[in-house]
C-alpha positions as a Markdown table, in Angstrom:
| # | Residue | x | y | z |
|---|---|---|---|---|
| 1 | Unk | 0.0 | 0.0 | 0.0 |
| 2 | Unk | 1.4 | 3.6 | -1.3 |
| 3 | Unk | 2.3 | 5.8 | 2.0 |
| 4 | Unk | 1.6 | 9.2 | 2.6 |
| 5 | Unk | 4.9 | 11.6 | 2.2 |
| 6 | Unk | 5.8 | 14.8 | 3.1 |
| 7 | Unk | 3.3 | 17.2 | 1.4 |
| 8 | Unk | 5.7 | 19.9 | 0.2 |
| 9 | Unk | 8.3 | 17.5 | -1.2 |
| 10 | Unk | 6.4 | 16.6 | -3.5 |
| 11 | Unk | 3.9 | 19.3 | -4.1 |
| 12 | Unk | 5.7 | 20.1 | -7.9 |
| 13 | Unk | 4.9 | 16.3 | -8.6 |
| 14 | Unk | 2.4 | 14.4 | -10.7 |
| 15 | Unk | 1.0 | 10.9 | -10.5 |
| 16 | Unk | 2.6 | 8.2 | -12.7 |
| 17 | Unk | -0.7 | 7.2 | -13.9 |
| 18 | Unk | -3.0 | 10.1 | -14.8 |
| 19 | Unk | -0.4 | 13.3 | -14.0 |
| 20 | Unk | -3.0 | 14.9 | -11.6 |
| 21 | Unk | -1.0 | 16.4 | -8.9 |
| 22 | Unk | 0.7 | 13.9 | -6.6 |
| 23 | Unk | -0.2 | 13.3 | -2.3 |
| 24 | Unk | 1.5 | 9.4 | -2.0 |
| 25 | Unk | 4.0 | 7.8 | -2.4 |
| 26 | Unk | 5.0 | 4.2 | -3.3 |
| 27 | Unk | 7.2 | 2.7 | -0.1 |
| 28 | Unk | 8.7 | 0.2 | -2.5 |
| 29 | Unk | 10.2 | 3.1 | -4.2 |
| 30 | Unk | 11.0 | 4.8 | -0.9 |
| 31 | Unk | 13.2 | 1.2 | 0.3 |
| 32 | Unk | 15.2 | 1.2 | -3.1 |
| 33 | Unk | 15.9 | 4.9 | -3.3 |
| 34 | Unk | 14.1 | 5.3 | -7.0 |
| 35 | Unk | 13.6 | 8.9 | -8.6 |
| 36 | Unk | 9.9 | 10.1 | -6.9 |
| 37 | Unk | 9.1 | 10.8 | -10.7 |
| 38 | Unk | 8.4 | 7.1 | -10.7 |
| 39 | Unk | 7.0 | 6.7 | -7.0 |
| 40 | Unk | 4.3 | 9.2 | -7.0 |
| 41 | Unk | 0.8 | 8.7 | -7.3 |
| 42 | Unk | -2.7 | 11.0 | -6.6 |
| 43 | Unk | -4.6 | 8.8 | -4.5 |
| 44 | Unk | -4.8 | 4.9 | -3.5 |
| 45 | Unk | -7.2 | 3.9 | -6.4 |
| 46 | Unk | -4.4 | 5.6 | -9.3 |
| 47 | Unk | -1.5 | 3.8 | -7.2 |
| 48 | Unk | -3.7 | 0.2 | -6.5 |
| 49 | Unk | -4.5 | 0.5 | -10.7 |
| 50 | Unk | -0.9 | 1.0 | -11.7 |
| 51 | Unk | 1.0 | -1.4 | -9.7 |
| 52 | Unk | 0.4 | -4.4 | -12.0 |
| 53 | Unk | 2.9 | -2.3 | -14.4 |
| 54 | Unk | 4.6 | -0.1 | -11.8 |
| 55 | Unk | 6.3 | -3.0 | -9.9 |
| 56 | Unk | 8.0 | -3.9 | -12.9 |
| 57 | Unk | 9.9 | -0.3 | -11.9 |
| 58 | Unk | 11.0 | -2.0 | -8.8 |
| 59 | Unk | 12.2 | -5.7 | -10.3 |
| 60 | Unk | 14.3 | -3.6 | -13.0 |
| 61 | Unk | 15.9 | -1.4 | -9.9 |
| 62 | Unk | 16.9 | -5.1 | -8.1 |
| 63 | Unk | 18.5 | -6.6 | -11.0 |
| 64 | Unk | 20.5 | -3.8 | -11.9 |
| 65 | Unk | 21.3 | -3.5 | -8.4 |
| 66 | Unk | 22.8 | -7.1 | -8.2 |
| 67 | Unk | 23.9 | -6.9 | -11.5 |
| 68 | Unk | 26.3 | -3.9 | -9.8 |
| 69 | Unk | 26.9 | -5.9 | -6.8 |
| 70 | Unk | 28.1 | -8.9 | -8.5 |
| 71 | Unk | 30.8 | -7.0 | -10.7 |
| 72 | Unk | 31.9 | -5.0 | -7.2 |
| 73 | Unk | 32.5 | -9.1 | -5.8 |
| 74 | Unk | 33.9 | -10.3 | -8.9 |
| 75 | Unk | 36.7 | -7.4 | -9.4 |
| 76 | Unk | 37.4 | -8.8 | -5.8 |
| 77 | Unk | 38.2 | -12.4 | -6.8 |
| 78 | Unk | 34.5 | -13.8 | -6.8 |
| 79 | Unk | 33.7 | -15.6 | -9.8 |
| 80 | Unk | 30.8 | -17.9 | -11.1 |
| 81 | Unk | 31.6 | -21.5 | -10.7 |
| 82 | Unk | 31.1 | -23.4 | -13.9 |
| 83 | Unk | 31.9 | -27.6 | -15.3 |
| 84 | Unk | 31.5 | -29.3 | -11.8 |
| 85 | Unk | 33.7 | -27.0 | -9.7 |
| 86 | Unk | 36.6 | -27.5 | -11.7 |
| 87 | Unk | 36.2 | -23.8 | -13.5 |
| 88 | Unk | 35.4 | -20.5 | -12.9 |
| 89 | Unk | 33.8 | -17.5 | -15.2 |
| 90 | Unk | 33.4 | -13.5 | -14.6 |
| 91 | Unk | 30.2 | -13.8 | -16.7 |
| 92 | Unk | 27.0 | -15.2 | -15.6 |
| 93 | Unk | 26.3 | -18.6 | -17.3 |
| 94 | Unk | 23.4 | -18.4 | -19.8 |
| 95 | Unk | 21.0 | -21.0 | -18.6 |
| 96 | Unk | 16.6 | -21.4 | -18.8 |
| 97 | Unk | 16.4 | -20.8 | -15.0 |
| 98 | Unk | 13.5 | -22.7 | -13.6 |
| 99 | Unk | 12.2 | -20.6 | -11.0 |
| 100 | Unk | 13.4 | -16.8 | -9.2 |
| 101 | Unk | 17.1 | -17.7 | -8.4 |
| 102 | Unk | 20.0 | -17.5 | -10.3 |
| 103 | Unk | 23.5 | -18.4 | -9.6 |
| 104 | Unk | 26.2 | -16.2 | -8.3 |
| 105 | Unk | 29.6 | -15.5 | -7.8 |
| 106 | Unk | 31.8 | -17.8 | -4.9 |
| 107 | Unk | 34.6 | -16.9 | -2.9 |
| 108 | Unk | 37.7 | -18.6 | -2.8 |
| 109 | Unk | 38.2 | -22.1 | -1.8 |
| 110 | Unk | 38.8 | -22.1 | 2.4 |
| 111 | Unk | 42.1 | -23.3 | 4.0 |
| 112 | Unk | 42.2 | -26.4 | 5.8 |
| 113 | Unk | 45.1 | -26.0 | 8.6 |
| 114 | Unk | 48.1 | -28.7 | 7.7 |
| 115 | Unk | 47.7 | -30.5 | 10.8 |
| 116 | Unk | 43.5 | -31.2 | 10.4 |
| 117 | Unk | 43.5 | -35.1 | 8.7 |
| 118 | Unk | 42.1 | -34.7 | 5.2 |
| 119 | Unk | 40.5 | -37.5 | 2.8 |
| 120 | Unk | 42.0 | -38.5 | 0.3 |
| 121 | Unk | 40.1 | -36.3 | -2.1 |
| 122 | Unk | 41.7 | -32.9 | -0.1 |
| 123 | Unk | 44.1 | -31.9 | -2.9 |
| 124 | Unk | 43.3 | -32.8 | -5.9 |
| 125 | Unk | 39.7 | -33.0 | -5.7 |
| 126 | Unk | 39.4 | -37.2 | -7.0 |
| 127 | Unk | 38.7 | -39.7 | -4.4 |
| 128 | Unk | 40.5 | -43.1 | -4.2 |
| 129 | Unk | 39.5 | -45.6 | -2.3 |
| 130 | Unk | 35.9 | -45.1 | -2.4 |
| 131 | Unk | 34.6 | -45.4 | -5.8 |
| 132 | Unk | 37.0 | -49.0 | -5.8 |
| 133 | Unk | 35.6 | -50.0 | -2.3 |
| 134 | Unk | 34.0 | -53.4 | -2.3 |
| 135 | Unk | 31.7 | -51.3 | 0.1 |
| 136 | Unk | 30.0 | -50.2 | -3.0 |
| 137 | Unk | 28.6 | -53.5 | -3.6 |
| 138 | Unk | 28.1 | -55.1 | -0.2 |
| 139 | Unk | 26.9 | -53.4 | 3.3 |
| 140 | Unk | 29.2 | -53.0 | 6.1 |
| 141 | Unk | 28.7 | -54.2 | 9.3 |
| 142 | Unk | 30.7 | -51.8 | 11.6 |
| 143 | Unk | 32.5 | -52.9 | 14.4 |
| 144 | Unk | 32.1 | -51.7 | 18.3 |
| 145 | Unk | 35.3 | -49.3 | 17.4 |
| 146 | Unk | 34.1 | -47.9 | 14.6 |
| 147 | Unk | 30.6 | -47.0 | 16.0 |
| 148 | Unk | 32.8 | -45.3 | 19.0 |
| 149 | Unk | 33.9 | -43.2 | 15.7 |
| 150 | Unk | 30.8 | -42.7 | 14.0 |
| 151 | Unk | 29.1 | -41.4 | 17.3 |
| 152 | Unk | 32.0 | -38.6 | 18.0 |
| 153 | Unk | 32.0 | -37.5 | 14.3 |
| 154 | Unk | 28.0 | -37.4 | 14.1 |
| 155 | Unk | 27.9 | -35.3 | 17.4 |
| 156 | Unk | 30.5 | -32.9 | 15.9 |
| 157 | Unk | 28.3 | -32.4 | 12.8 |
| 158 | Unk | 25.4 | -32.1 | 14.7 |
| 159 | Unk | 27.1 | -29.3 | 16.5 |
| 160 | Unk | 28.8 | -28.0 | 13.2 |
| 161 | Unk | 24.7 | -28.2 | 12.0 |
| 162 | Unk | 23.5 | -26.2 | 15.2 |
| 163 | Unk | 26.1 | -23.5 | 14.6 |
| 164 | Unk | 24.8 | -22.5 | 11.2 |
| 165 | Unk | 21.3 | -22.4 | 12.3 |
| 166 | Unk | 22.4 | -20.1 | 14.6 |
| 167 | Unk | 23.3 | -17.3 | 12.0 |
| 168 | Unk | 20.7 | -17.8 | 9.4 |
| 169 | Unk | 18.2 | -14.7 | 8.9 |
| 170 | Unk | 17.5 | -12.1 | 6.0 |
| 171 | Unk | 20.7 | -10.2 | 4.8 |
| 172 | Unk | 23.3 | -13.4 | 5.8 |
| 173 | Unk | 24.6 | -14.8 | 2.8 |
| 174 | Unk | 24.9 | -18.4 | 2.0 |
| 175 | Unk | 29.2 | -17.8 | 1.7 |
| 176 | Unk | 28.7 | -16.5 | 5.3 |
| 177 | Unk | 27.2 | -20.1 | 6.3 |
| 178 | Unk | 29.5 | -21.8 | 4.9 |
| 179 | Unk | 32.2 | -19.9 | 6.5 |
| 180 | Unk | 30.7 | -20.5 | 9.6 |
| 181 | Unk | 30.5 | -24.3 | 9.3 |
| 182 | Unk | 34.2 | -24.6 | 7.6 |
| 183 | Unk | 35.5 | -22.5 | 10.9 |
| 184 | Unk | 33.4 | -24.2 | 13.4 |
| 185 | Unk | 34.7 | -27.8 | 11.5 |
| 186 | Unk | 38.0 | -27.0 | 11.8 |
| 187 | Unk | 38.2 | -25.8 | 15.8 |
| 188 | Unk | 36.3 | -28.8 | 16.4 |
| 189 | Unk | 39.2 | -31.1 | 14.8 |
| 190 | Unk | 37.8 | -32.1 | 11.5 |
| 191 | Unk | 37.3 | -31.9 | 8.2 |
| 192 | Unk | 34.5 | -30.5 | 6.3 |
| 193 | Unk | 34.2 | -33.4 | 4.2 |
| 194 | Unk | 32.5 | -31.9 | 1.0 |
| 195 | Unk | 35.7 | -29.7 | 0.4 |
| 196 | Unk | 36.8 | -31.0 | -3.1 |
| 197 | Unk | 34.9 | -33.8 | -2.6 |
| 198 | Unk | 34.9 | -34.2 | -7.3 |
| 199 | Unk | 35.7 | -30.5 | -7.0 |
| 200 | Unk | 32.6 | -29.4 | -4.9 |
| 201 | Unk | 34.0 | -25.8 | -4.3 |
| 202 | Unk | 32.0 | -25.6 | -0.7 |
| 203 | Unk | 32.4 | -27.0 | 2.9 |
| 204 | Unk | 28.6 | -27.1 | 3.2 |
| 205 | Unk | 26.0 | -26.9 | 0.0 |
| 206 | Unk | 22.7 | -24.5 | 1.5 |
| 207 | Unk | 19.6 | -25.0 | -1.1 |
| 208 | Unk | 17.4 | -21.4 | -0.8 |
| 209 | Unk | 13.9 | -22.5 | -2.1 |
| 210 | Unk | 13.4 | -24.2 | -5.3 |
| 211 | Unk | 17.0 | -26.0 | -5.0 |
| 212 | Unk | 16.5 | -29.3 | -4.4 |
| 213 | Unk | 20.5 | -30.3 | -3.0 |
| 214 | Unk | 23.5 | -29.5 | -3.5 |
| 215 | Unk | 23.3 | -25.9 | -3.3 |
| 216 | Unk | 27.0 | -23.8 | -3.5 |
| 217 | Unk | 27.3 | -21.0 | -0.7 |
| 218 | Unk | 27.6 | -17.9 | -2.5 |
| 219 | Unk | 27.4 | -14.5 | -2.6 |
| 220 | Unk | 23.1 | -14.2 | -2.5 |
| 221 | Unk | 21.9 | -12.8 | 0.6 |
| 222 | Unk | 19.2 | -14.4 | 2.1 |
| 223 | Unk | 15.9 | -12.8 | 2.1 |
| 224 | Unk | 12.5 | -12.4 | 4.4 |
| 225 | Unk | 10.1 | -15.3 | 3.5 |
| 226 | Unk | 13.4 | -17.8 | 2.4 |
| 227 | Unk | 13.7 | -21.5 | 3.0 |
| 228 | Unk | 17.3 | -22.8 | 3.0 |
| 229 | Unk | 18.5 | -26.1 | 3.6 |
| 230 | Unk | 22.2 | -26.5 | 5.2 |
| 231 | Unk | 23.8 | -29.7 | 4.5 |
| 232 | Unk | 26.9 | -30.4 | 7.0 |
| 233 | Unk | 29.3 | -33.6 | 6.3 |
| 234 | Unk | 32.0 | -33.6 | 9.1 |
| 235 | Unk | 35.2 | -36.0 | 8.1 |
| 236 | Unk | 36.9 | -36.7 | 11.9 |
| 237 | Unk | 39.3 | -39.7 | 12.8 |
| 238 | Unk | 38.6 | -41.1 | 9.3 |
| 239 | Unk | 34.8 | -41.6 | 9.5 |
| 240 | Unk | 31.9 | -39.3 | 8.2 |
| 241 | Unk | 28.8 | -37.9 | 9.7 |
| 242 | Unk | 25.8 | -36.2 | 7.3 |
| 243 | Unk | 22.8 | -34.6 | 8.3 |
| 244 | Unk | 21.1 | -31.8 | 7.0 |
| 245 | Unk | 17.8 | -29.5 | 7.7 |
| 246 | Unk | 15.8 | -26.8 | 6.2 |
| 247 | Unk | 15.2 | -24.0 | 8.2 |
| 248 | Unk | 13.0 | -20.8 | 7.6 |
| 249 | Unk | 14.2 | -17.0 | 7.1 |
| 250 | Unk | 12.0 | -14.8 | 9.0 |
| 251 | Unk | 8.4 | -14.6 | 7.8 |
| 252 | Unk | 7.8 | -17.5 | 5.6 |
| 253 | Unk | 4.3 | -18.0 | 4.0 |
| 254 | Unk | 2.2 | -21.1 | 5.3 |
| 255 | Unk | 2.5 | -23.3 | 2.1 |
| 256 | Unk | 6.4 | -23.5 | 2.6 |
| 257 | Unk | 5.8 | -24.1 | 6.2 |
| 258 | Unk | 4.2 | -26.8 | 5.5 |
| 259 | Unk | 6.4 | -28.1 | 2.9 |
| 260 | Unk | 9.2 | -27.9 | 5.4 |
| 261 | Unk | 7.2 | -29.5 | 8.4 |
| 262 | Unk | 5.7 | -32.1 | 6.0 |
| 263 | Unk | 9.6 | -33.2 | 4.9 |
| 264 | Unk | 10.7 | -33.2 | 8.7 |
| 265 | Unk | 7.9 | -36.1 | 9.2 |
| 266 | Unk | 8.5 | -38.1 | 6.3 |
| 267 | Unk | 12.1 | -37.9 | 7.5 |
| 268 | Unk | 10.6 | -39.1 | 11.3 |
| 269 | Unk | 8.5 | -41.7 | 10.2 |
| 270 | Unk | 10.8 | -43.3 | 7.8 |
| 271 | Unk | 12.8 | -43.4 | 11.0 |
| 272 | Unk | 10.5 | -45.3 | 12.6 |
| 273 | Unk | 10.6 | -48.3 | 10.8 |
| 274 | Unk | 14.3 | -48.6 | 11.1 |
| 275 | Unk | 15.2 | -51.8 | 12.8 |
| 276 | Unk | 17.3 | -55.6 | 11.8 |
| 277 | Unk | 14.7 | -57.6 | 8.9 |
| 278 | Unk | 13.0 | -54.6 | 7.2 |
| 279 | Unk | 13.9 | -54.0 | 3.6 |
| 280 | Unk | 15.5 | -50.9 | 2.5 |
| 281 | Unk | 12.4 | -50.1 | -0.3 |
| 282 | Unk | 10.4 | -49.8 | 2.2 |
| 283 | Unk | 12.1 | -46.7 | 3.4 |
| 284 | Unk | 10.8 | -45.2 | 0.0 |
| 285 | Unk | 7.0 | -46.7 | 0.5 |
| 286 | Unk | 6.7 | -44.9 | 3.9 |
| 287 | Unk | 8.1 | -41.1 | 2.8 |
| 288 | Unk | 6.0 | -41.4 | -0.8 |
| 289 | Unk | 3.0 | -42.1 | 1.3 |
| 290 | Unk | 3.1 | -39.3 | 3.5 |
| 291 | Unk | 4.0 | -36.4 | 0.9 |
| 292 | Unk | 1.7 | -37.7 | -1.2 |
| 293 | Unk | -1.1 | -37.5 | 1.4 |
| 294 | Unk | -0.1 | -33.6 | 1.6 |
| 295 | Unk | 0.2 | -33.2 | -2.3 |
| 296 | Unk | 3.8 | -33.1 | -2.2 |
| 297 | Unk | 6.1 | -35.3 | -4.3 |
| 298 | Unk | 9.1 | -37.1 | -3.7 |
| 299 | Unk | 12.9 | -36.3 | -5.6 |
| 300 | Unk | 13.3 | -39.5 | -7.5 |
| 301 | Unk | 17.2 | -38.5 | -8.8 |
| 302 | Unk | 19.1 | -38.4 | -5.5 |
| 303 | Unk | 18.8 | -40.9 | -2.7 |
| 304 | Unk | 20.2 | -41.5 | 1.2 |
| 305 | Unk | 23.2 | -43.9 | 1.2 |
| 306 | Unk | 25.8 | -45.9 | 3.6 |
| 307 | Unk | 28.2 | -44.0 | 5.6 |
| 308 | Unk | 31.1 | -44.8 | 7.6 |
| 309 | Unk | 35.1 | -45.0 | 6.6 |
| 310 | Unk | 33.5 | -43.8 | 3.1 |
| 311 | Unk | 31.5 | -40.5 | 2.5 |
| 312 | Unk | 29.2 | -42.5 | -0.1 |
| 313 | Unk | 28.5 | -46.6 | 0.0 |
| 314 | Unk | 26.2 | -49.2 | -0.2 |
| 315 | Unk | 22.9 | -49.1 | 0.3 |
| 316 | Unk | 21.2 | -47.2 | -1.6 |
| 317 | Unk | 18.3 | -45.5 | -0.5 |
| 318 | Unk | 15.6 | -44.5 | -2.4 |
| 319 | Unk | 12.9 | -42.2 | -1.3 |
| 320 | Unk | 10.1 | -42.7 | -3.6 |
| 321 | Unk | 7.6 | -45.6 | -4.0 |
| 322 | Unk | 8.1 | -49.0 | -5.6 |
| 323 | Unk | 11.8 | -48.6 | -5.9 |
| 324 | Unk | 14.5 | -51.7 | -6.5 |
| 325 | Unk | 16.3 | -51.0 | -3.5 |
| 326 | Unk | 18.0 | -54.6 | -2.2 |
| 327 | Unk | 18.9 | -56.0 | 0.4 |
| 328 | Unk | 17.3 | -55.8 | 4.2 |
| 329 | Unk | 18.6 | -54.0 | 7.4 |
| 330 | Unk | 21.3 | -55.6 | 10.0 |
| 331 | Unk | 22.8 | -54.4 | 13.4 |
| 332 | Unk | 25.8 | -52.9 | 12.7 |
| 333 | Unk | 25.1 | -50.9 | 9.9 |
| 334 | Unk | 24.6 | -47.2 | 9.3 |
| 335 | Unk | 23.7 | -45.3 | 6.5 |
| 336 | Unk | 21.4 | -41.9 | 6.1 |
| 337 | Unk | 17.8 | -41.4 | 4.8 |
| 338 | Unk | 17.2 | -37.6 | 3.4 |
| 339 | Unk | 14.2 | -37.1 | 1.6 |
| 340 | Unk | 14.0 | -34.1 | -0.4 |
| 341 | Unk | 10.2 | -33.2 | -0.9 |
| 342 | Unk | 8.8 | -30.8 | -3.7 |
| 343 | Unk | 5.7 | -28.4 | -3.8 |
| 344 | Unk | 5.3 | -29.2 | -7.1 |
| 345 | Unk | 6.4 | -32.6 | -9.1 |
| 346 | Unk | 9.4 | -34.3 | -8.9 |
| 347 | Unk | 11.6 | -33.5 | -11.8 |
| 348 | Unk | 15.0 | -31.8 | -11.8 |
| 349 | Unk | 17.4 | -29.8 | -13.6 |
| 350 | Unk | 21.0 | -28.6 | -13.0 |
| 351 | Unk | 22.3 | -25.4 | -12.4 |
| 352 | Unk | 25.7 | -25.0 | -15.1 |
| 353 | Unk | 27.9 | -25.0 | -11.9 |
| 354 | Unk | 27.1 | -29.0 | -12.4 |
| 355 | Unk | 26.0 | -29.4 | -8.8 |
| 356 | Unk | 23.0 | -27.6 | -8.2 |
| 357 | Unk | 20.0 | -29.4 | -8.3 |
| 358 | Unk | 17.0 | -27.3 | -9.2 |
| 359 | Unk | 12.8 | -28.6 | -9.6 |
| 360 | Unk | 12.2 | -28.6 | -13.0 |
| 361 | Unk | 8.8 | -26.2 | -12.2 |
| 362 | Unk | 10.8 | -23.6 | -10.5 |
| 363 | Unk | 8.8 | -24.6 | -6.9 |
| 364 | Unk | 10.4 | -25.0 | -3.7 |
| 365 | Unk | 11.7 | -27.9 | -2.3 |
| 366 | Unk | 12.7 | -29.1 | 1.3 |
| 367 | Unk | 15.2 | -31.8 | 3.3 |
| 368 | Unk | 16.0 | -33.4 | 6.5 |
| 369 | Unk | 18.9 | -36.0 | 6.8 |
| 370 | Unk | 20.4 | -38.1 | 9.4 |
| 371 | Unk | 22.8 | -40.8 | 10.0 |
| 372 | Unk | 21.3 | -43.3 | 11.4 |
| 373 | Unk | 23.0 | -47.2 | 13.7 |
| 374 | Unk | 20.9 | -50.0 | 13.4 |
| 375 | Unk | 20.6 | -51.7 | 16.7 |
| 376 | Unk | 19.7 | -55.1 | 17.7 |
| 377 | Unk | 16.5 | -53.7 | 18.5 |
| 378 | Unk | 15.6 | -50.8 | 16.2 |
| 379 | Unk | 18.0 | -47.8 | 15.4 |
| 380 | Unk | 19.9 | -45.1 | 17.2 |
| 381 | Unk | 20.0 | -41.7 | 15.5 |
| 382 | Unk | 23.5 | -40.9 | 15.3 |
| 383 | Unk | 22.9 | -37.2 | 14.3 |
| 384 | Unk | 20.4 | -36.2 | 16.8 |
| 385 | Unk | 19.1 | -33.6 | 18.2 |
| 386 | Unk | 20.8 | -31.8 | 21.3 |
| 387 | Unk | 19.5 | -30.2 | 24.4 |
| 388 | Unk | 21.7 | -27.5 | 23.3 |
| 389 | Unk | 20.3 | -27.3 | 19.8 |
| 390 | Unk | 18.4 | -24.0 | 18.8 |
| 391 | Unk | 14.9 | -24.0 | 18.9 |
| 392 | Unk | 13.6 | -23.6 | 15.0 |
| 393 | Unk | 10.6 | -25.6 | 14.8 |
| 394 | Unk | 7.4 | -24.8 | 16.2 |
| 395 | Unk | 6.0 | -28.4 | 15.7 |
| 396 | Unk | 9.1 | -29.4 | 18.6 |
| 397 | Unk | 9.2 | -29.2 | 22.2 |
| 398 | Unk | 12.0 | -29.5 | 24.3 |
């Protein structure tokens, strides 16, 4: 709604609509500093008839701000990341983008201190021994010492997790979460373990809205009404720990709500189910049935997976319905389920950074992740919540 102004600054003014003199002003104009040769309207009716054009003032006034931004960030070394992570570009990369974001330019890869312990994929951005791991074919059962691991590791990320959650609101960029998360990795002893994981540029990928995973921090600041998922990998004494969740960015409308509260449940209940005999499918048959119930639909291209001594192993773990998942779960073994939920259908498309994973419709998308132990009776959740943990969710109580 168009705000009244001060009467004699802009008593030589006409309205943008029909030129009769001007009394109001538009606030949008006000925020983004435009001439008030644009802003100024007669009366609410002139200003409420206009806007379908006159906000078109406003979008033009945002891109060319960015569009200044981005050249300020990339005369200081930031630069759009193209082919995987393995190139960079001064120019924005033409693409058909499927919804309202677009990429932007990255900082420079983080430091990892010498004496932190680094995979194998550290310096040269190819991993070894995982891709040739008979763990690829067959799931491992972990031994008491590696669990010990496992449960150290996950508690780090966990707390790695809890201290980006802690920074997210509107004007925060997504390079500012990641910083966060690579500092708060390294005090804590370990290694953020997307680093150069196949060139991954990142120490954490955050998804804003209609990215489905694999997001690259970067220079966009977030903004009121955002969803953003963070997705934390901690490398520590040689093991990994995943988790991820999607949080909101001060006042986010009730459909995405939902969409984000929905994906936290089929997360939960998938959970549930989680014990030595159960097949791995069914994983997929529990999440499609609840985001279906709520209209949602379920990621078919990425999947939850083993964890351990390796970032990525076997199993495999589809989300969706009537998947050919094999093989059923044992004590002893750990892997992560992570659903990724859209508003609208299923289908992706990737950003040409070669990571980021877009819906095809351009509507949002949401995730929760944990790594999960199977027990002799049911599962421990590795990646848990802590009493510590900040209180984001309105559908939690302490």
């Amino acid at each position: 709604m168009a705000s009244e102004s001060d009467a004699s600054s802009i008593a030589t003014l006409s309205c943008a609509r029909c030129e009769k003199p001007a009394h109001l002003q538009c606030p949008k104009c006000i925020d983004l500093k435009l001439p008030r040769e644009q802003a100024s309207f007669c009366t609410q009716e002139c200003f409420k008839a206009a806007w379908s054009s006159h906000k078109s003032v406003h979008v033009k006034a945002q891109l060319s701000s960015i569009g200044d931004q981005n050249s300020d960030l990339i005369s200081q070394g930031w630069l759009y990341c193209v082919k995987k992570g393995q190139a960079r570009t001064p120019k924005l990369p033409h693409f058909d983008w499927t919804g309202p974001l677009k990429q932007y330019p990255i900082s420079t890869k983080r430091v990892v201190p010498a004496e932190i312990e680094k995979p194998d994929w550290a310096i040269d951005g190819t991993p070894k021994v995982e891709p040739n791991s008979d763990l690829q074919h067959v799931v491992e059962i972990k031994t008491p010492e590696q669990i010990q691991r496992m449960r150290e590791t996950c508690k780090i990320a966990r707390e790695v997790l809890d201290a980006a959650a802690r920074v997210i609101r509107p004007g925060v960029t997504t390079d500012e979460i990641d910083r966060v998360v690579h500092e708060a990795t390294i005090a804590a002893g370990g290694y953020p373990s997307p680093l150069n994981y196949y060139f991954f540029p990142k120490s954490c990928c955050t998804s804003v809205n209609e990215v489905i995973c694999h997001g690259i921090p970067d220079a966009r600041k977030l903004e009121d009404g955002d969803i953003v998922n963070v997705d934390v990998t901690v490398c520590y004494k040689g093991c990994h720990g995943d988790l991820n969740e999607t949080y909101f960015v001060g006042n986010v409308d009730e459909a995405s709500r939902q969409l984000v509260k929905c994906t936290y449940e089929c997360l939960e209940k998938a959970i549930a189910i989680v014990k030595p005999g159960v097949r791995f499918r069914e994983i997929g048959e529990i999440v499609n049935r609840h985001a279906t119930m709520s209209g949602l639909s379920v990621v078919r291209s990425y999947c939850g997976h083993g964890i351990g001594d390796l970032f990525h192993c076997a199993p495999n773990i589809p989300h969706y319905a009537r998947n050919k998942a094999v093989g059923v779960m044992k004590a002893g073994q750990t892997f992560t389920i992570e659903p990724m939920i859209n508003a609208g259908g299923w289908r992706d498309r990737t950003w040409p950074d070669g990571w980021t994973a877009v819906t095809a419709d351009g509507k949002r998308s949401a995730q929760f992740e944990h790594t999960l132990l199977v027990t002799e009776t049911g599962v421990e959740v590795l990646t848990a919540r802590l009493p510590s943990s900040p209180d984001v969710y309105p559908w939690l109580t302490k």
